[in-house]
Every structure is written in structure tokens, then in C-alpha cells.
C-alpha positions as CSV (number, residue, x, y, z in Angstrom):
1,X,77.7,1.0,-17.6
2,X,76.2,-0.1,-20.5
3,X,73.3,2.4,-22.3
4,X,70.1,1.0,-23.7
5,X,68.9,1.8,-27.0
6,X,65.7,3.8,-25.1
7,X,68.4,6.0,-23.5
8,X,70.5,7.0,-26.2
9,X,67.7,8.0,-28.2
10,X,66.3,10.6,-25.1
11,X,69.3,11.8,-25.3
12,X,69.4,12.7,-28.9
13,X,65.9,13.8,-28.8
14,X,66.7,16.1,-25.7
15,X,70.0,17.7,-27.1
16,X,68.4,17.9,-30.4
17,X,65.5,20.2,-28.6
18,X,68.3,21.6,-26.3
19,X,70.8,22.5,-29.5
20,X,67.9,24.3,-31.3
21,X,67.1,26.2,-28.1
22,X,70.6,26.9,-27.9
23,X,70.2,28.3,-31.3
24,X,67.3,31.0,-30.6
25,X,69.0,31.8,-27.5
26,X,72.2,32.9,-29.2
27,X,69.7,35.1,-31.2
28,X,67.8,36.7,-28.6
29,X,71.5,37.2,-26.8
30,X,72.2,39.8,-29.4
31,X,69.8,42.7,-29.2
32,X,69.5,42.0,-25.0
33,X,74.0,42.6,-25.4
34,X,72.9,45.7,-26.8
35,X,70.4,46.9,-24.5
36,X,72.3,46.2,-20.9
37,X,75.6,45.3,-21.9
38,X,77.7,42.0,-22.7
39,X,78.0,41.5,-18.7
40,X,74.7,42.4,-17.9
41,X,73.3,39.6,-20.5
42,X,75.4,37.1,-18.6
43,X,71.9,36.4,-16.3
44,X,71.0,34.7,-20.0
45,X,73.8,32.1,-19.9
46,X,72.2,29.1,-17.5
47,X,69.8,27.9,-20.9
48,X,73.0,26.9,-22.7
49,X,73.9,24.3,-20.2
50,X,70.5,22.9,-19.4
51,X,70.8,20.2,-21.8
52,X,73.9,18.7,-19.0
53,X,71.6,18.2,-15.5
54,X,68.1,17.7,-18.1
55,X,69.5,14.3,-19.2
56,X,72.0,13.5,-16.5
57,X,68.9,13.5,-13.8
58,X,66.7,11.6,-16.2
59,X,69.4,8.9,-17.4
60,X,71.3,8.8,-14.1
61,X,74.5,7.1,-16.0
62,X,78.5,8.4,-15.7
63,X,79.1,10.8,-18.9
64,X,75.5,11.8,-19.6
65,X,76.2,15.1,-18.9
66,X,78.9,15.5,-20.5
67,X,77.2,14.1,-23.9
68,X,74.2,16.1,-23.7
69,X,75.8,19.2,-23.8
70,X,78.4,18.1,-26.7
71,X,75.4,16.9,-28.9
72,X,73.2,20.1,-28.1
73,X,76.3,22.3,-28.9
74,X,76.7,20.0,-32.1
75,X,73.1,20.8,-32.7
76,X,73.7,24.9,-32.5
77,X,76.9,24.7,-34.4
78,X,75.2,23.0,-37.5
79,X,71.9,24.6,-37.1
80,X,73.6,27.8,-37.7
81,X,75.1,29.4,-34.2
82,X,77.0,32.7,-34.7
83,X,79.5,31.2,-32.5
84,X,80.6,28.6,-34.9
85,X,82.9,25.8,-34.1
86,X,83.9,27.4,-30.9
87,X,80.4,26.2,-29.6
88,X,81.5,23.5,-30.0
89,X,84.7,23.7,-27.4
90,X,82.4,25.5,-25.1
91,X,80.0,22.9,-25.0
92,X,83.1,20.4,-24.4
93,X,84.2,22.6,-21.4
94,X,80.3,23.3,-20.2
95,X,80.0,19.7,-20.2
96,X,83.3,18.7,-18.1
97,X,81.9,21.1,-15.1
98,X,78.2,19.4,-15.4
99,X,80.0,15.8,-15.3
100,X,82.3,16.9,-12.5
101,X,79.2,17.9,-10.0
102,X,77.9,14.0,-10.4
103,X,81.3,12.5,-10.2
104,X,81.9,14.0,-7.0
105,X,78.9,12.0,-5.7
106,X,79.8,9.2,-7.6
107,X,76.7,9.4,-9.6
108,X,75.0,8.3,-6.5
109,X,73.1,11.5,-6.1
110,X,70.7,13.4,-8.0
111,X,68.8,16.2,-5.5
112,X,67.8,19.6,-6.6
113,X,71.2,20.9,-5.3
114,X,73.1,18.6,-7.1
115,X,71.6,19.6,-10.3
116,X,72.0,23.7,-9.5
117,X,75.5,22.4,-9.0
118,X,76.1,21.3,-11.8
119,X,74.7,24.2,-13.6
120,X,77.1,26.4,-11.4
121,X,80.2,24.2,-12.5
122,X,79.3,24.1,-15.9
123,X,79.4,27.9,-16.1
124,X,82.6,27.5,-14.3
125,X,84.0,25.4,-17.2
126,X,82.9,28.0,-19.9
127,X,85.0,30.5,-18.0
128,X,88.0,28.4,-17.7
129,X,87.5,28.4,-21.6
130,X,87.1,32.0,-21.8
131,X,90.4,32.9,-20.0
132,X,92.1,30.3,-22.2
133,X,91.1,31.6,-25.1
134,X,90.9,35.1,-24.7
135,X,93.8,35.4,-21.5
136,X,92.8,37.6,-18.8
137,X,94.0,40.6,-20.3
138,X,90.3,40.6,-21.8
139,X,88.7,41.3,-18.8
140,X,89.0,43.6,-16.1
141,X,88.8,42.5,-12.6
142,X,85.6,43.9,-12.7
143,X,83.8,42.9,-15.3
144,X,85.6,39.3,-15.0
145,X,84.2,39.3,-10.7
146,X,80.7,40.2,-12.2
147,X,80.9,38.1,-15.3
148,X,81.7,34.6,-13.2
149,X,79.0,36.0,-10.7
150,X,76.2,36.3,-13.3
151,X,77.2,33.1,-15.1
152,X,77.4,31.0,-11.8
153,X,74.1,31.8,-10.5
154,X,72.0,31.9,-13.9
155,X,73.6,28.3,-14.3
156,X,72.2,27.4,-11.2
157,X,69.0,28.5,-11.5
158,X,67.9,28.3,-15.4
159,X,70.7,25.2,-16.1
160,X,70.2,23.1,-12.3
161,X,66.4,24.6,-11.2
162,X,64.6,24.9,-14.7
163,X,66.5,20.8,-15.8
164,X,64.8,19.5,-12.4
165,X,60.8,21.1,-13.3
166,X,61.0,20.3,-16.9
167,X,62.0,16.5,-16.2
168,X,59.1,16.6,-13.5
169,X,56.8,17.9,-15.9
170,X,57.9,15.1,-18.3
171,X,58.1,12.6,-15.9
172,X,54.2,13.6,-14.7
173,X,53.4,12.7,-18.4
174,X,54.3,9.4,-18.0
175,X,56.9,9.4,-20.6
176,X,59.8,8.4,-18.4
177,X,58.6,5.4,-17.0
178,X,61.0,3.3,-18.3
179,X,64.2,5.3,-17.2
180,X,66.3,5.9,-14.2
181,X,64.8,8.4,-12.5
182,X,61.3,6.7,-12.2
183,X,63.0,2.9,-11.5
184,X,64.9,4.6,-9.1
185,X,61.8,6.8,-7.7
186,X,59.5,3.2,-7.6
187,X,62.3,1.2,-5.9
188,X,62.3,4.1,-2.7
189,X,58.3,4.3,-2.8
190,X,58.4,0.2,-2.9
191,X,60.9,0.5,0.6
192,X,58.9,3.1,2.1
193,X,55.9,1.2,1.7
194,X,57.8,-2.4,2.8
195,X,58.9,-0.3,6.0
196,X,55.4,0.9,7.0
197,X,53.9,-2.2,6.3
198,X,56.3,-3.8,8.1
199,X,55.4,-1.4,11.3
């Protein structure tokens, strides 16, 4: 599918918002590591995908999500991230869960559980990155059990949950008229209100 101009700038607007919340995230991570612990911080990880479903359920169009969250980790990495480049390659693998959660609908389905999937698989992907580049060696069976448990379910909830209220809140503004997810929204109301009429 083709993009139109309106949708590839949301997009950069959104991951540029999304990178530099990525950034202050990284920051807070730091000193809340050192309070409860590296696996206890995990229930921070779901903002660092939220750039994925955000756009993906607003531009309803194959690869969205995996752009967004390559052009907000693009955004951390340059804006300063104590990750570096390896944001970067996280971001990739973030991005290839999000995408995978719409593909298996064949982009045909955007519902709240759809979305909290794709937070879910996008933590999955970061994992997958983790073992590759640290080997499982690095973790105990432990800390890795607890580690994918945290990172699943605050993916879910602040990646999938908090990407669907803060595109309703945007859409309430009137600011995504001209997208998918309203066209979309006015076709079904336009079908409903054919059907009743029709009664």
C-alpha cells in the first residue's frame, strides 16, 4: 500500500514524541534499577514499545509498526540514549514482534487485544535480542522466567492499553479525521446506520 504524505508525517511526529519519551524513560530506568533491582524495573519496559501499536492503530497500513518503533529508537539513539547504537537493534527486534501481532490478522484487525498483543510480542522480540546478544548464560532460569514475565505484561498494558487511550484521546480532538482509524470508524457508523434505517 501506498502511504500519503499526511501519514508519513504522523508518523515522524509520533516517533519523534515517542523517541524523546524513550529518552527520559531510559533516565528515570536508572535510579528505579537501583531501588528494586534490574528485574524488578522490567514493569517499566512497555513505554519503549508504545510508539509500535500508537501508529500502527492510527495508520492501519502493513509495516507501520515496525517503522515507528525504528524511528523512535532512532530518535533515543541520537537524542542521547545510554544504550547507544544497540537501541537501535532493539528497536529493530521490538518492532518485528509489534508487526507480527498485525500480520497474523492480516492487518485486518485493530481491537484493544490486538494492540496488548502486540505490546506483548514486541517485548518478546527484545528478549529474543537479549539471549542473542548476551546468551543465556546471562540469566538464571529465574531471573530470565521473571524477566520475560514482567516485560510481557508491562508491554501489554503500557505499549497495547496506554497506545489505544492516547489515540482515543487524539482522535476525540479531532486531529485524526483524515486517517484510517476514523475512515474506517465512519464507514461502520455509516453501515450501522444503513442497517437500522433499512429496518
Amino acid at each position: 500500500m501506498n502511504w500519503k504524505m499526511r501519514e508519513v508525517v504522523l508518523t515522524v511526529a509520533l516517533s519523534l514524541a515517542c523517541g524523546v519519551l524513550y529518552l527520559g524513560w531510559s533516565t528515570l530506568w536508572l535510579p528505579i534499577s537501583a531501588l528494586v533491582g534490574p528485574v524488578g524495573a522490567e514493569i517499566m519496559f512497555g513505554i519503549w514499545v508504545l510508539a509500535s501499536p500508537l501508529i500502527a492503530f492510527i495508520i492501519r497500513k502493513p509495516g507501520a509498526a515496525l517503522i515507528a518503533e525504528v524511528s523512535a529508537a532512532a530518535v533515543e539513539v541520537f537524542t542521547g540514549s545510554h544504550f547507544g547504537l544497540s537501541s537501535l537493534l532493539i528497536g529493530f527486534c521490538q518492532g518485528l514482534g509489534a508487526e507480527l501481532a498485525f500480520f497474523l490478522f492480516r492487518y485486518k484487525k485493530y481491537s484493544l487485544s490486538t494492540l496488548m498483543l502486540s505490546g506483548a510480542f514486541a517485548a518478546i522480540g527484545s528478549m529474543v535480542y537479549s539471549l542473542l546478544a548476551n546468551g543465556f548464560g546471562y540469566f538464571t532460569p529465574g531471573v530470565l522466567g521473571a524477566t520475560f514475565a514482567l516485560r510481557i505484561i508491562s508491554g501489554a498494558i503500557l505499549g497495547g492499553l496506554l497506545a489505544k487511550l492516547i489515540a482515543e484521546s487524539l482522535a476525540k480532538t479531532g486531529t485524526l479525521q483524515q486517517y484510517e482509524l476514523m475512515r474506517q470508524r465512519r464507514e461502520q457508523q455509516g453501515d450501522t446506520y444503513g442497517s437500522t434505517a433499512g429496518m
